[in-house]
VOTI-145626 format. One record per residue (C-alpha): residue number from 1; residue in three letters; x, y, z. Coordinates in nm, 2 decimals. Layout:
BEGIN
<NUM 'Ala' <X Y Z>>;
...
This chain:
BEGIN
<1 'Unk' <1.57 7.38 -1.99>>;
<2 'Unk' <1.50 7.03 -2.20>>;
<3 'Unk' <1.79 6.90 -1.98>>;
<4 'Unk' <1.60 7.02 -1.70>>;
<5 'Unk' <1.33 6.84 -1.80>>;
<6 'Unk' <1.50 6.53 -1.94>>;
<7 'Unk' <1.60 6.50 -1.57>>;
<8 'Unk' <1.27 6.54 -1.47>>;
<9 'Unk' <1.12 6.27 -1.63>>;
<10 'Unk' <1.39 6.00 -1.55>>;
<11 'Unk' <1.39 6.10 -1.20>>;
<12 'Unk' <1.01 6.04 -1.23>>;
<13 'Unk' <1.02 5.72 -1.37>>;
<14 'Unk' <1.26 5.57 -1.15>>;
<15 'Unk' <1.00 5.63 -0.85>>;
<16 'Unk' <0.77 5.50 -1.06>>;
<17 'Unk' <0.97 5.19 -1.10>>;
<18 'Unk' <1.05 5.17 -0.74>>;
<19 'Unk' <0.69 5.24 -0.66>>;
<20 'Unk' <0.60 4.96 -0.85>>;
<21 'Unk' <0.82 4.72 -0.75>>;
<22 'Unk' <0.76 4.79 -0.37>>;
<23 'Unk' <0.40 4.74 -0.46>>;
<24 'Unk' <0.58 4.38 -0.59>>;
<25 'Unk' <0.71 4.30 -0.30>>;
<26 'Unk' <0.42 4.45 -0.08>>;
<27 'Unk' <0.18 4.22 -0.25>>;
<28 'Unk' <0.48 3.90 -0.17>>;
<29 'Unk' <0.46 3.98 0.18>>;
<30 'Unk' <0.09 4.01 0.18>>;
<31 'Unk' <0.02 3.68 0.03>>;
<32 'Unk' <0.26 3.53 0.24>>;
<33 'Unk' <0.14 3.70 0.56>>;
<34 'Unk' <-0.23 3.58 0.48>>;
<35 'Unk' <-0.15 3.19 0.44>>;
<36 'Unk' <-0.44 3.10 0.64>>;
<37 'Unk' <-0.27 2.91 0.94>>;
<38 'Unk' <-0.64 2.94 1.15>>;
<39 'Unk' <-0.80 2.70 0.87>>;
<40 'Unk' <-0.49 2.45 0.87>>;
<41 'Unk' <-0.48 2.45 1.24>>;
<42 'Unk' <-0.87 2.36 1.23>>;
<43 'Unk' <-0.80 2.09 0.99>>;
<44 'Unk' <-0.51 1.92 1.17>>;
<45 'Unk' <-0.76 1.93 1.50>>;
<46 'Unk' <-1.00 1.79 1.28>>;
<47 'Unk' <-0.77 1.52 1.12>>;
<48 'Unk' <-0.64 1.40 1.53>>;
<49 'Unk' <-1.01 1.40 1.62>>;
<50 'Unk' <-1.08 1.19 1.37>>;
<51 'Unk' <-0.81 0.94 1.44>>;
<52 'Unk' <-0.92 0.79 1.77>>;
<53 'Unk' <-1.22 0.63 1.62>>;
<54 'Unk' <-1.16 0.55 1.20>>;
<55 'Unk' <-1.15 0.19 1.22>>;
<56 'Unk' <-1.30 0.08 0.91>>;
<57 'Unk' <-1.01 0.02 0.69>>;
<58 'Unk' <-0.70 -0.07 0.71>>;
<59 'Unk' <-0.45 0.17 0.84>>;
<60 'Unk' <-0.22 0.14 1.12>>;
<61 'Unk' <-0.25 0.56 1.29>>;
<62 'Unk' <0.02 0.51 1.51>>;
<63 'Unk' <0.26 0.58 1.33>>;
<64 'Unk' <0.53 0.65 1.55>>;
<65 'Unk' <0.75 0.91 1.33>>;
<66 'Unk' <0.83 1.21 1.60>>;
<67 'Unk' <1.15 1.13 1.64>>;
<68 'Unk' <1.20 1.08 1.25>>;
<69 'Unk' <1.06 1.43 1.21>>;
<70 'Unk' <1.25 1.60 1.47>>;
<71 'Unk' <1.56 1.45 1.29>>;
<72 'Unk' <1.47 1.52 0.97>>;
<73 'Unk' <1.44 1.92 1.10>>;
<74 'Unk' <1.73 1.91 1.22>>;
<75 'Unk' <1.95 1.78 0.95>>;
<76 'Unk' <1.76 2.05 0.74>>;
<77 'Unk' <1.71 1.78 0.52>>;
<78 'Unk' <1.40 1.94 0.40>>;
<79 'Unk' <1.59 2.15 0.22>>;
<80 'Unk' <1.73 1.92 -0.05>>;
<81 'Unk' <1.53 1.74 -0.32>>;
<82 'Unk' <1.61 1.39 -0.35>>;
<83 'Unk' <1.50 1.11 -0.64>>;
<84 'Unk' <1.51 0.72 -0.61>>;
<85 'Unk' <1.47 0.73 -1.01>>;
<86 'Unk' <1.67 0.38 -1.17>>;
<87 'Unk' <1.72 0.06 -1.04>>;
<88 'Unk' <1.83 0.08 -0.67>>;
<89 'Unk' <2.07 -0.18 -0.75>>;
<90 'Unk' <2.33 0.02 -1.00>>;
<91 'Unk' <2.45 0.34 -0.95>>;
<92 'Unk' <2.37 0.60 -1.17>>;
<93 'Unk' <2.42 0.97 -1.23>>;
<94 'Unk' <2.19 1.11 -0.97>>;
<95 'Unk' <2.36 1.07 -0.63>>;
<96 'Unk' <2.13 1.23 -0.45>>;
<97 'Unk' <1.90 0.98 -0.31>>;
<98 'Unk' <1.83 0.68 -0.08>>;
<99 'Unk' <1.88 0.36 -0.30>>;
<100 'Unk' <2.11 0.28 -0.03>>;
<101 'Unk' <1.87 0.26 0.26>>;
<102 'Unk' <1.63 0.13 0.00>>;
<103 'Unk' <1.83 -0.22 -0.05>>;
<104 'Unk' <1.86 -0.25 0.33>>;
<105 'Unk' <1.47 -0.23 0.35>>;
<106 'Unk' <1.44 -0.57 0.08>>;
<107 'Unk' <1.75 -0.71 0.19>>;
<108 'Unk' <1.55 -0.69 0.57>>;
<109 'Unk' <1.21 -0.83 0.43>>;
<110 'Unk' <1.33 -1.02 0.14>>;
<111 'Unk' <1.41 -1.36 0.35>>;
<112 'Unk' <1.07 -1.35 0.53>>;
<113 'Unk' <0.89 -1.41 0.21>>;
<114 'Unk' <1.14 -1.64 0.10>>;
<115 'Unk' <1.36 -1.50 -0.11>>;
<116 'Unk' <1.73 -1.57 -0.11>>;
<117 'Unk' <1.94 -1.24 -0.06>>;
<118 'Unk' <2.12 -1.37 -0.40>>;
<119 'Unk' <1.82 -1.40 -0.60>>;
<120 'Unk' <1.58 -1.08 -0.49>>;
<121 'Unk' <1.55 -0.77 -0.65>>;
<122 'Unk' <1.29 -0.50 -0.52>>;
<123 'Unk' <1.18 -0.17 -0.46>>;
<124 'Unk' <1.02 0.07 -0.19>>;
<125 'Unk' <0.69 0.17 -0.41>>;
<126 'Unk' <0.44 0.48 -0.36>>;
<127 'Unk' <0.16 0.22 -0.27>>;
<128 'Unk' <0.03 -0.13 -0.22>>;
<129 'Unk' <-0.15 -0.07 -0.57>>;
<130 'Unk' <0.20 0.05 -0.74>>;
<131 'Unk' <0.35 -0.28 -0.61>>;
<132 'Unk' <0.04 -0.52 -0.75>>;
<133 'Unk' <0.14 -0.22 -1.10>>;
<134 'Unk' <0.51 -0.45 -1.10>>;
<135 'Unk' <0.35 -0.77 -0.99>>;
<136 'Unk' <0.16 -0.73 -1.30>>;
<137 'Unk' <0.38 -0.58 -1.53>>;
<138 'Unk' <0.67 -0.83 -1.44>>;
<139 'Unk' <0.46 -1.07 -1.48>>;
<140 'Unk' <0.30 -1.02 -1.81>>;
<141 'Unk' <0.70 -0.96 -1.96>>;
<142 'Unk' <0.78 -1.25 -1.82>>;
<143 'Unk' <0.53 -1.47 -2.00>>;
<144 'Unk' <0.53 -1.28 -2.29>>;
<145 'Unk' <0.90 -1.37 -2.35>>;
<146 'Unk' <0.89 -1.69 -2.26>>;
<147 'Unk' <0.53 -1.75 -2.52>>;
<148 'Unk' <0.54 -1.42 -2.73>>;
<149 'Unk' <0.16 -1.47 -2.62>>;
<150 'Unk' <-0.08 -1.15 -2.34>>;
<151 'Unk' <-0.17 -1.37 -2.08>>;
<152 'Unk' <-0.50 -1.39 -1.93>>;
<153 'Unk' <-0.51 -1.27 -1.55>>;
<154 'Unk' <-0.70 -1.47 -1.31>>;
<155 'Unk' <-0.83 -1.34 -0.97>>;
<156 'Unk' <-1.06 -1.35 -0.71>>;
<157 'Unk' <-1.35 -1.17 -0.78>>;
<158 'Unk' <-1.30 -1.04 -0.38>>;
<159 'Unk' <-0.93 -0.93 -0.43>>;
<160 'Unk' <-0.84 -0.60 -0.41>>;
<161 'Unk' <-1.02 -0.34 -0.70>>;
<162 'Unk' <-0.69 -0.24 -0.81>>;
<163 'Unk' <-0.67 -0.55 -0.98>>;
<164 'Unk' <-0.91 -0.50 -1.22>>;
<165 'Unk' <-0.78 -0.12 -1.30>>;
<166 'Unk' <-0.46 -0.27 -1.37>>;
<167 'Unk' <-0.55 -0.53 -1.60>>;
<168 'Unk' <-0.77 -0.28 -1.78>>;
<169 'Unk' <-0.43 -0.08 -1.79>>;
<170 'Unk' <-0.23 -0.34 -1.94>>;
<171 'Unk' <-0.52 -0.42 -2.17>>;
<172 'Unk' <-0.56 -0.83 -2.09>>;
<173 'Unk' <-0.79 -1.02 -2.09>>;
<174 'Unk' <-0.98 -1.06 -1.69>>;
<175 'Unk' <-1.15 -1.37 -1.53>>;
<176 'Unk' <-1.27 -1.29 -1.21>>;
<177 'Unk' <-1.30 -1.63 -1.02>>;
<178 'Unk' <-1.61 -1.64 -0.80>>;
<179 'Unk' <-1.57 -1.62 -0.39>>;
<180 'Unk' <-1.72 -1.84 -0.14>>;
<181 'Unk' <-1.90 -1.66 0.16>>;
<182 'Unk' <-1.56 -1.64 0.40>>;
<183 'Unk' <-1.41 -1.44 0.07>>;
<184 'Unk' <-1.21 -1.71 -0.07>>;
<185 'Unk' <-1.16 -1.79 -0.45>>;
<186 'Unk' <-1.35 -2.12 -0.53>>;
<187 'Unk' <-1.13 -2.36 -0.68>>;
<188 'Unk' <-1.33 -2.51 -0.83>>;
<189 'Unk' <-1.45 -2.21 -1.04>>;
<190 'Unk' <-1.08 -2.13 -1.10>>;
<191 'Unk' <-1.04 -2.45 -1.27>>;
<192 'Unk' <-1.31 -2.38 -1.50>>;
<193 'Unk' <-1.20 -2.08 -1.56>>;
<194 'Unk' <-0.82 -2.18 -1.66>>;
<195 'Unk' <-0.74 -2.21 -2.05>>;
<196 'Unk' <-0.42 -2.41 -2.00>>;
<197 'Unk' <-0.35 -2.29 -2.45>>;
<198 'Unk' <-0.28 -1.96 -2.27>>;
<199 'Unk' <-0.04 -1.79 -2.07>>;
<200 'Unk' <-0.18 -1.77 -1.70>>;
<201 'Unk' <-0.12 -1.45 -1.51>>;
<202 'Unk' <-0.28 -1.57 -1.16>>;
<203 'Unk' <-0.34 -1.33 -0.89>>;
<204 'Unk' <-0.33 -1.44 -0.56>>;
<205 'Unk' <-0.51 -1.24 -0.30>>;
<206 'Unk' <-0.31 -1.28 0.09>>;
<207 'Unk' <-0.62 -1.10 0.27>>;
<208 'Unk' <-0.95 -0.97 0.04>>;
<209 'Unk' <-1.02 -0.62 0.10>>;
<210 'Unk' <-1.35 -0.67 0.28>>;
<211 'Unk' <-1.38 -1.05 0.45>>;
<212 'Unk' <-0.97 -1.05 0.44>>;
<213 'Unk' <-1.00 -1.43 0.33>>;
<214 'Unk' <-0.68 -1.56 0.19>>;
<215 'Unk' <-0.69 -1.79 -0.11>>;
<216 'Unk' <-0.59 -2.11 -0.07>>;
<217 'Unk' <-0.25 -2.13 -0.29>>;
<218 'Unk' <-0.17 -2.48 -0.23>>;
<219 'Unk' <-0.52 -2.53 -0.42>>;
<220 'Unk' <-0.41 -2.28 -0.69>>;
<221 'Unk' <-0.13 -2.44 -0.75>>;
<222 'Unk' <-0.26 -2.83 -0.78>>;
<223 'Unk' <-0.53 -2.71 -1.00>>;
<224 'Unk' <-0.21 -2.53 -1.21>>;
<225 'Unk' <-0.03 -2.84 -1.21>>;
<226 'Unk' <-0.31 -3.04 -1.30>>;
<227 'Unk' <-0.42 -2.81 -1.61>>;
<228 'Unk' <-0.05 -2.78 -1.72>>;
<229 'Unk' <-0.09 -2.40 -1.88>>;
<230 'Unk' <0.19 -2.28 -2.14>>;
<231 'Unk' <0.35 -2.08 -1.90>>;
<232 'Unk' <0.26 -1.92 -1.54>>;
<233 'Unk' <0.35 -1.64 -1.32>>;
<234 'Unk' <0.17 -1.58 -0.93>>;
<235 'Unk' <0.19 -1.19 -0.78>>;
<236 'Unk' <0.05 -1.20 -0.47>>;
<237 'Unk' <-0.13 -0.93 -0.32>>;
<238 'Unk' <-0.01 -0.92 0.04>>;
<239 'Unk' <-0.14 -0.58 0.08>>;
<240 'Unk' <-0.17 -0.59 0.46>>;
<241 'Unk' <-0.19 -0.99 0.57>>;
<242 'Unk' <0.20 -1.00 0.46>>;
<243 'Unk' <0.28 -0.72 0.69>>;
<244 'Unk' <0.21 -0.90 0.99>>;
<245 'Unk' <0.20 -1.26 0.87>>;
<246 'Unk' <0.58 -1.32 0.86>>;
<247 'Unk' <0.58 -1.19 1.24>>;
<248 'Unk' <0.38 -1.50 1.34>>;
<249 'Unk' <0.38 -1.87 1.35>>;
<250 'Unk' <0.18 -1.87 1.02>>;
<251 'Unk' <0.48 -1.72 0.88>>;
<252 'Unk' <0.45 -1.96 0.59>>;
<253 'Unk' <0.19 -1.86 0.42>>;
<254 'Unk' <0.37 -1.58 0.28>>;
<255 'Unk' <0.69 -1.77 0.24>>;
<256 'Unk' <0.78 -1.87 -0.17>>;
<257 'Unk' <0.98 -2.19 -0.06>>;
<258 'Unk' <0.62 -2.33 0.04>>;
<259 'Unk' <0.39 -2.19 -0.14>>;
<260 'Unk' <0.59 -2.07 -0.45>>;
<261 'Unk' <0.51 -1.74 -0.58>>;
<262 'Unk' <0.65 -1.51 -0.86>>;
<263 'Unk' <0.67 -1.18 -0.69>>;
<264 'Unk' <0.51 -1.01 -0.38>>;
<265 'Unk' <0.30 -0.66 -0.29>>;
<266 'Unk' <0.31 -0.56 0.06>>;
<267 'Unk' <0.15 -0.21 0.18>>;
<268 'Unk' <0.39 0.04 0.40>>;
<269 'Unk' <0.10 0.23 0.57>>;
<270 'Unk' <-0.11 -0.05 0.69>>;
<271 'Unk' <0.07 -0.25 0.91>>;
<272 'Unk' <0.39 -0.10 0.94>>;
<273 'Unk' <0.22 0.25 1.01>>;
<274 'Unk' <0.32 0.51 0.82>>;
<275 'Unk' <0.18 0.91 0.74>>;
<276 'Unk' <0.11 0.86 0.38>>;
<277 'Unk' <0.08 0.56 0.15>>;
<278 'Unk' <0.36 0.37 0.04>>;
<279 'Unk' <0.51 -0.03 0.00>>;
<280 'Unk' <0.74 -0.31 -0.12>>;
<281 'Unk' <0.75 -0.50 -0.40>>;
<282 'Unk' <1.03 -0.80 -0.40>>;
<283 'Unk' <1.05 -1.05 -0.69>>;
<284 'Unk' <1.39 -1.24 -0.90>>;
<285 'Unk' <1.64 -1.10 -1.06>>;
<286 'Unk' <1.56 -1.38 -1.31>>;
<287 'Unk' <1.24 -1.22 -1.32>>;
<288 'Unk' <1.39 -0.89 -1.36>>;
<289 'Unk' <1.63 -1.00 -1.67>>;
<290 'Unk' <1.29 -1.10 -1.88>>;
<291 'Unk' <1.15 -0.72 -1.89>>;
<292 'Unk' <1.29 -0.48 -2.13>>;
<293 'Unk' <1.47 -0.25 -1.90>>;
<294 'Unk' <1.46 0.06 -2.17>>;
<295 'Unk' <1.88 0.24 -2.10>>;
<296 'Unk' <1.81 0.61 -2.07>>;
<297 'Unk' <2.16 0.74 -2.09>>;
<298 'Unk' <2.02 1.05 -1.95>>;
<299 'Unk' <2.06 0.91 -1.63>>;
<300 'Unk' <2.33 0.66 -1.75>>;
<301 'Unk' <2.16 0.31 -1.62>>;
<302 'Unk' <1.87 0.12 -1.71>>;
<303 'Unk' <1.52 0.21 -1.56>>;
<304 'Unk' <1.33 -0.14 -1.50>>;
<305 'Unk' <1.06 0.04 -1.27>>;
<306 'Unk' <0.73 0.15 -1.42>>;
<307 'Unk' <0.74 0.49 -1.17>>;
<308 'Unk' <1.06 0.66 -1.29>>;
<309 'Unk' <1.07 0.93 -1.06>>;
<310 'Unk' <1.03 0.76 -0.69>>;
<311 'Unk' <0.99 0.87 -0.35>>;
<312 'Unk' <1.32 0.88 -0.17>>;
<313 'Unk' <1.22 1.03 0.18>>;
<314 'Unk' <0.95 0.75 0.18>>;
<315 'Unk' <1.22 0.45 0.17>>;
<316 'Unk' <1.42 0.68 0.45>>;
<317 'Unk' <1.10 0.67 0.68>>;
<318 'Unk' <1.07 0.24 0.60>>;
<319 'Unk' <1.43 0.24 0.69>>;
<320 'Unk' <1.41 0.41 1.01>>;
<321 'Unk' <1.11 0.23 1.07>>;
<322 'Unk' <1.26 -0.15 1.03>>;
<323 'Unk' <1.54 0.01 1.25>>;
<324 'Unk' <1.34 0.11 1.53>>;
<325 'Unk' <1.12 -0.16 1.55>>;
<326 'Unk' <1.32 -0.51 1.48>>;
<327 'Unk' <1.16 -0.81 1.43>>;
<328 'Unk' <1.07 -0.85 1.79>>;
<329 'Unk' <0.88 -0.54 1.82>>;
<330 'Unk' <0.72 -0.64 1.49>>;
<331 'Unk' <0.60 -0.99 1.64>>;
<332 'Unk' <0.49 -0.79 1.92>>;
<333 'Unk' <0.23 -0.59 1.71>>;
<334 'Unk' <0.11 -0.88 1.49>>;
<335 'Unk' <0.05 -1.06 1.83>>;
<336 'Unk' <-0.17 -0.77 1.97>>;
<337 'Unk' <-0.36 -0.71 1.67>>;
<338 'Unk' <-0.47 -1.08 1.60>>;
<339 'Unk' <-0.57 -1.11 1.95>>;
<340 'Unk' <-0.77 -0.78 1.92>>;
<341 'Unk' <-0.94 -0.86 1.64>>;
<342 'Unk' <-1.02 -1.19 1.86>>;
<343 'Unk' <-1.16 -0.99 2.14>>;
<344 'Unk' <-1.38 -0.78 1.91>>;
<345 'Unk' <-1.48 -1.12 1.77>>;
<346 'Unk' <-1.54 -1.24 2.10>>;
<347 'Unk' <-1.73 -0.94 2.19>>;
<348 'Unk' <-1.98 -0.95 1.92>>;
<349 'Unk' <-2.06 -1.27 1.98>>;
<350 'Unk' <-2.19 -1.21 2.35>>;
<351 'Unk' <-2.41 -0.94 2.23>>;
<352 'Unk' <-2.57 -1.21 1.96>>;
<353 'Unk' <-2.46 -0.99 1.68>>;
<354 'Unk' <-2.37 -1.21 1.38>>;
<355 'Unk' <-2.01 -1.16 1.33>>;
<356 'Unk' <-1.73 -1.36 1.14>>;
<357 'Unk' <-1.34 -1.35 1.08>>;
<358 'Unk' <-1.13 -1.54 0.86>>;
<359 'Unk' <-0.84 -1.73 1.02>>;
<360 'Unk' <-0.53 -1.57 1.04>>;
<361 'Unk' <-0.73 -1.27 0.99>>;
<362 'Unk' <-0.71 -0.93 1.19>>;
<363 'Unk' <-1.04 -0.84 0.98>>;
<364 'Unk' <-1.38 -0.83 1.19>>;
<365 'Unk' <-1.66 -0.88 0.93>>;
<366 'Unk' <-2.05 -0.86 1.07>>;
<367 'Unk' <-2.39 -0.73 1.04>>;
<368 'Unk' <-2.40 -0.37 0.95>>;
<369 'Unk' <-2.49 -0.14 1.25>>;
<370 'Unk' <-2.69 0.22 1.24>>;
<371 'Unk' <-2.59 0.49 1.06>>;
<372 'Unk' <-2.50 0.63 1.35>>;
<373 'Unk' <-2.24 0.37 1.42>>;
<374 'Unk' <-2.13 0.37 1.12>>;
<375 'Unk' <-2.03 0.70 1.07>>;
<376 'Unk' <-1.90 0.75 1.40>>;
<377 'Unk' <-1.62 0.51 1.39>>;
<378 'Unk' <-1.58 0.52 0.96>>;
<379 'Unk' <-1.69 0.15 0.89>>;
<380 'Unk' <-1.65 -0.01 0.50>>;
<381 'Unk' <-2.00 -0.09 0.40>>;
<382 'Unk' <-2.04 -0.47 0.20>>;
<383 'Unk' <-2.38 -0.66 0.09>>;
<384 'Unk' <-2.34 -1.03 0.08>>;
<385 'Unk' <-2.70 -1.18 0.04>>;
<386 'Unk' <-2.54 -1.49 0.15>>;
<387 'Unk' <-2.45 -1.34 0.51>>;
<388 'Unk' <-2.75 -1.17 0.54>>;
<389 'Unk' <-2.72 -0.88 0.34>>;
<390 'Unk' <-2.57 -0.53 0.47>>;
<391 'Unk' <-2.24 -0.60 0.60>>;
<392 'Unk' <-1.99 -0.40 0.79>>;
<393 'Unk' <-1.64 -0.44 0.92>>;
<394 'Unk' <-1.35 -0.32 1.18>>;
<395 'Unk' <-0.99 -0.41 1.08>>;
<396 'Unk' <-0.82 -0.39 1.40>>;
<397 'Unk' <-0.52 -0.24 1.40>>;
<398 'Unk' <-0.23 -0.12 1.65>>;
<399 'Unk' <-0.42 0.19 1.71>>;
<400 'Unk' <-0.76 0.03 1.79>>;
<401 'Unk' <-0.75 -0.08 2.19>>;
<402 'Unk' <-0.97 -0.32 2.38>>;
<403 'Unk' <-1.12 0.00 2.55>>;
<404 'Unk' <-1.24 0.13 2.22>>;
<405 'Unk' <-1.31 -0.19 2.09>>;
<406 'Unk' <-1.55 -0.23 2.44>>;
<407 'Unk' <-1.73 0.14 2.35>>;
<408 'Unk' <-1.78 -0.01 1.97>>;
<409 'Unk' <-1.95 -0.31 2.12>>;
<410 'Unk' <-2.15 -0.15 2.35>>;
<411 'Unk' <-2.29 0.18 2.10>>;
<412 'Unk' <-2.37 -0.13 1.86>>;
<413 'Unk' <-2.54 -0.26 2.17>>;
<414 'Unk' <-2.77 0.01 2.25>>;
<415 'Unk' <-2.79 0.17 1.89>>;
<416 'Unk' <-3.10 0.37 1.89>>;
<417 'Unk' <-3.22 0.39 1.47>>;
């Protein structure tokens, strides 16, 4: 009989078991099955409705990826996790990633800013503010071996706001140099500003966020030259204007064998048009050799970049991107956009609504419209007292045509409150 029973209770107790994990499982499946595919179907609707008319910051929405996508599905690539940790440059113990594809991408933009293929050394970053993060960084190694001295970071007080986060980051000391009314850094002020007993770690904005002035660097640098400093390192931020600058005839003003530069930030997923953030950052290998590269023999190389882990399927997308473009279909863009932004200009002007644009500049700065307006079409809101007051602008990219650039004009037109 107490066998009987001793049965009886294991017999029970596996059901109970199986009960409860088929309750497990049951609860899996459920979760699974009530992934709520109605909401995310709403929000991508929402996201492509919103895309024909967000022209208020820079961001290139055709991005142009299908066929990169319907690759990537099939080569089930989606099932492998890759890492661009290390310097692309030397091989390490992680194979799997893109550092390959990654070297192609500087060796491809290197030269346009001016870098010899010998002497460049640079990375596919996260984001235009992770490239001015090495800018930075690079630079304040630099001068810190070369005086043993933090140097003191000079910028425009327009420049991009990462700037100031950063320097905050690498605790130094900030001088924010004021801007004239078009956005650019008074040189003037800058001289004032520059303590030639101390290192200077000048920032050198290629397009401000708002007025997209570019500073005059041939200024900079006589005022440098002049002041003599201990030592001196230029980052420029080339956010979006070095994008499309080296596709045009004012090719130069992004190129370091005319207007010499340390090391340069350029944004991925404004100009170039890509689905999520991401850049380039290109400076020396001399440049390189002056920071303390910390050997992890974890991953049996040095690790120079301040990101360890780093995107790899982003370089892959830059890759295919500089692929399927080419220079000419990059010239082509830059053309259309600067001659937008000229139209828009144009178009403003005719309606008596004040308006400005810097030169070289794909940036459309003016008088800020209605609410209405602005929300409709997601406009950056700016005061300047000096232009009037509320400010707006449109940064005309290769998604904004000349038929919504003509709707724009004509709902600032009739704007009602």
């Amino acid at each position: 009989m107490a066998k009987y029973f001793k049965g009886r209770i294991k017999a029970v107790a596996r059901i109970i078991f199986l009960v409860s994990m088929l309750g497990f499982f049951c609860s899996v499946w459920t979760f699974c099955e009530e992934i709520p595919a109605k909401r995310l179907d709403k929000f991508a609707k929402q996201m492509h409705e919103l895309q024909k008319r967000m022209v208020g910051y820079p961001v290139n929405q055709n991005t142009g990826l299908k066929e990169f996508y319907k690759w990537y599905l099939a080569s089930r690539l989606y099932e492998v996790s890759m890492n661009n940790v290390g310097d692309p440059d030397k091989p390490g113990i992680i194979a799997m990633n893109t550092h390959e594809f990654e070297n192609e991408v500087v060796d491809f933009f290197a030269p346009l800013y001016g870098f010899s293929k010998d002497e460049a050394w640079g990375i596919v970053t996260m984001s235009g503010t992770d490239g001015n993060m090495h800018g930075m960084y690079f630079g304040v190694k630099q001068l810190l071996s070369q005086t043993k001295m933090l140097p003191i970071c000079y910028v425009s007080k327009e420049a991009h706001y990462s700037i100031k986060k950063l320097a905050d980051l690498q605790n130094l000391e900030l001088r924010l140099i004021e801007a004239d009314e078009s956005g650019k850094m008074i040189i003037s002020e800058f001289e004032k500003a520059l303590d030639p007993s101390k290192p200077a770690l000048v920032v050198i904005a290629m397009g401000t966020t708002f007025k997209g002035a570019i500073d005059d660097q041939a200024a900079i640098d006589e005022v440098i030259q002049r002041k003599k400093p201990i030592a001196v390192y230029r980052h420029v931020d080339a956010a979006l204007f070095g994008g499309y600058l080296p596709f045009t005839e004012n090719k130069d003003l992004v190129n370091r064998k005319v207007v010499y530069f340390d090391s340069i930030a350029v944004s991925g997923h404004k100009f170039f048009g890509f689905d999520e953030p991401m850049g380039i950052f290109i400076t020396t290998k001399k440049t390189l050799n002056q920071i303390n590269p910390f050997n992890v023999p974890y991953l049996n190389q040095a690790v120079p970049t301040i990101t360890c882990s780093r995107n790899a399927l982003s370089t892959l997308k830059f890759w295919w991107k500089v692929k399927k473009t080419g220079m000419e279909g990059f010239k082509a863009q830059a053309k259309t956009i600067l001659a937008n932004a000229k139209y828009l200009e144009s178009g403003l002007q005719k309606i008596n609504w004040p308006v400005w644009r810097g030169e070289y500049s794909n940036t459309v700065y003016f008088k800020r419209p209605s609410e209405s307006v602005m929300k409709k079409y997601g406009l950056a809101p700016e005061f300047d007292s000096r232009l009037g007051g509320d400010l707006a602008h449109i940064v005309v990219m290769q998604n904004v045509s000349r038929n919504a650039i003509d709707e724009i004009i004509n709902d600032i037109k009739t704007q009602k409150d």
